[in-house]
N, C-alpha and C positions, 0 to 999 in steps of 0.2 A: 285880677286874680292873684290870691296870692304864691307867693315863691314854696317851693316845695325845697324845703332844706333839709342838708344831709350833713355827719361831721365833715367831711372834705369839703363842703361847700360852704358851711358855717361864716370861717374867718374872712371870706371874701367877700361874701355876700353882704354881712354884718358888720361885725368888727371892723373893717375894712373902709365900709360905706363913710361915703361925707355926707348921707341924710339921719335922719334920727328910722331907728328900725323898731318895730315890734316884731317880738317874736311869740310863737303860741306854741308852745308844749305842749302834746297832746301824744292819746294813742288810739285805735279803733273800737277796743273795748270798753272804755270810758263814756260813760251815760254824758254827765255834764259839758265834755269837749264838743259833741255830738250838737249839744245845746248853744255851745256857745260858736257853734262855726259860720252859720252864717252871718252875725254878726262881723267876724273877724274880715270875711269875703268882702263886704259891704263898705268896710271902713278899707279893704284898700283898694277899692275902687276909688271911693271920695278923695281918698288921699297918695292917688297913685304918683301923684308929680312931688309928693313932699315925703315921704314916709316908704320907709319898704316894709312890707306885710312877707312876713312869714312863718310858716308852717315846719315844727320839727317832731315827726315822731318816735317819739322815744324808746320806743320796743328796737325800731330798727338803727336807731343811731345812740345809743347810750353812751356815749365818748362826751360828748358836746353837754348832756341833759347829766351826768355827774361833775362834769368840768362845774357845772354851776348850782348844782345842790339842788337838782328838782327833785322833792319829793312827794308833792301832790299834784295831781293833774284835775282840770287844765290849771298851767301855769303860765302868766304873760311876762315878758320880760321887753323892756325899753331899753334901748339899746342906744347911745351920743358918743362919737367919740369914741369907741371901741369899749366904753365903760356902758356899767349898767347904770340906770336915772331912775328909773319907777320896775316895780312890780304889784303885778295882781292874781293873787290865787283864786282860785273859784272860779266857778260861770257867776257874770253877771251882768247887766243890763249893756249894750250894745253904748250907749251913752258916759259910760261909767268910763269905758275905752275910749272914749271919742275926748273926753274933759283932761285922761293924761298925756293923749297927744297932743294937744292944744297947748298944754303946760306946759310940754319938753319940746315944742318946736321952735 
C-alpha cells in the first residue's frame, strides 16, 4: 500500500530515503488522480522491496506540493538521492510508471 504523506512527513520518508521514491500528487476532487490510483497502489506492491510509493494530497499539505511547483494534477514525481530524476503529469497507462521506475532504479 502506498505511504500516505504529509509535509512533516515528506523529508523523511522521501528525501531521506536510500531507495528511489515516487511520489503522486493528487487531491479528491480530481477526476484523473482518481484514474490513475490504482495503478499507483499496484506498482507499490510490485515494488514494495525496491521503491517507496507515495501519496501526497495537495489540498491538505500544500507546503511540500509548492516547494516543488505542482501545478497540474495528477503529478508523479521520482525521487534519488533526495533529488528529483523523472516526472509525469497526467494520468497515464500504469506501464508508462512502471518503465520510469525501471530506469531510475
Amino acid at each position: 500500500m502506498a505511504l500516505t504523506l504529509t509535509d512533516n512527513t515528506f523529508d523523511k520518508e522521501v528525501l531521506n530515503s536510500d531507495k528511489l521514491a515516487m511520489v503522486d500528487f493528487w487531491a479528491v476532487w480530481c477526476g484523473p488522480c482518481r484514474m490513475l490510483a490504482p495503478s499507483v497502489e499496484q506498482l507499490s506492491e510490485e515494488y514494495k522491496d525496491q521503491v517507496v510509493v507515495g501519496k501526497l494530497d495537495v489540498d491538505n499539505n500544500p507546503e511540500v506540493a509548492q516547494k516543488f511547483g505542482i501545478r497540474s494534477l495528477p503529478t508523479i514525481l521520482f525521487f534519488k538521492n533526495g533529488e528529483i530524476v523523472d516526472r509525469q503529469v497526467g494520468a497515464v497507462p500504469k506501464s508508462t510508471l512502471a518503465n520510469k521506475i525501471k530506469a531510475n532504479l
